[in-house]
N, C-alpha and C positions, 0 to 999 in steps of 0.2 A: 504494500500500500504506500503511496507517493505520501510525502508530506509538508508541511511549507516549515522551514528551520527559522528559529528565531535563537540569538545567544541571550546567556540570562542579563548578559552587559545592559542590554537594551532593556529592559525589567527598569519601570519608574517608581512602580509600586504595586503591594500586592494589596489590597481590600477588602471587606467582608463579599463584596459581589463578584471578584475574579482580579486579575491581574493585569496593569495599565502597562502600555511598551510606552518608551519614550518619544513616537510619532503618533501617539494618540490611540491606537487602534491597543482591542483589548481581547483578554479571550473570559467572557463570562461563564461564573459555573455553573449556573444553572443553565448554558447550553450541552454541558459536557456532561450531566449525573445521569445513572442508567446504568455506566458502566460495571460488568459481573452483577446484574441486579440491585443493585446496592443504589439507594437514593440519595448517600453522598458520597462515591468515588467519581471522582473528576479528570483521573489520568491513572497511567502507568508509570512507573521507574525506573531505571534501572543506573543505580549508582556504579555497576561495574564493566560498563559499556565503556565503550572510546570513539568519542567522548561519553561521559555519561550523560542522561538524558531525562524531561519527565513530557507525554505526550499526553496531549487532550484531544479527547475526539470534539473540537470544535466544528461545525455544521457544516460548512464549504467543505473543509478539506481538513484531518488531522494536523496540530500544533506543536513541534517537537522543542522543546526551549533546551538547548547544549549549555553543557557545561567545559569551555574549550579556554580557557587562560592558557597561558603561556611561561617562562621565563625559571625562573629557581626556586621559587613556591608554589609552582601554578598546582602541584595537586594536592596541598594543604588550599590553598586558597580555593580550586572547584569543590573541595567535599566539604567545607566550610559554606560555601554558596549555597551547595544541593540540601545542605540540612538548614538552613534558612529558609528557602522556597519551602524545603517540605512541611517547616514548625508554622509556616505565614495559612499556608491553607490547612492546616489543624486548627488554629487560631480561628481562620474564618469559617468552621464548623464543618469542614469537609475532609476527605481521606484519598490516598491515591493507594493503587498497587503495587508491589513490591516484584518487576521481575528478576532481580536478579538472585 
């Protein structure tokens, strides 16, 4: 399945109604719940992907947001990120799945 790639860079903020990119456009969760039955799972995971990843089945077309830094901390700094997104949509009362 094709997907539109977003990095978490671009991530302005996350909110109780989903997650704002920093050109305005957003992926809301209540277009993404359903997922494995569950009326609040919003995405998948997988922290041990390369890069890692969380995907939302947003409505057009699935939403991959990377976790892709760079440099001599980049994978203390991506798994630092991925556990921020993933405590930001706990916080706003929803859950993802865990493939890895």
């Amino acid at each position: 399945m094709m997907y539109k790639e977003r990095h978490y860079s671009e991530v302005k903020t996350v909110e109780q109604s989903g997650i704002i990119f920093d050109d305005g456009s957003q992926i809301r969760f209540q277009d993404c719940v359903g997922l494995y039955g569950s009326e609040t799972c919003v995405a998948v995971r997988d922290v041990t992907a390369a890069p890692p990843y969380f995907e939302f089945r947003t409505p057009e077309q699935p939403t991959r947001i990377i976790f892709d830094r760079s440099g001599l901390f980049a994978a203390d700094n991506n798994r630092k990120d991925f556990q921020s997104l993933q405590f930001s949509i706990i916080k706003a009362g929803f859950k993802t799945f865990d493939l890895s």
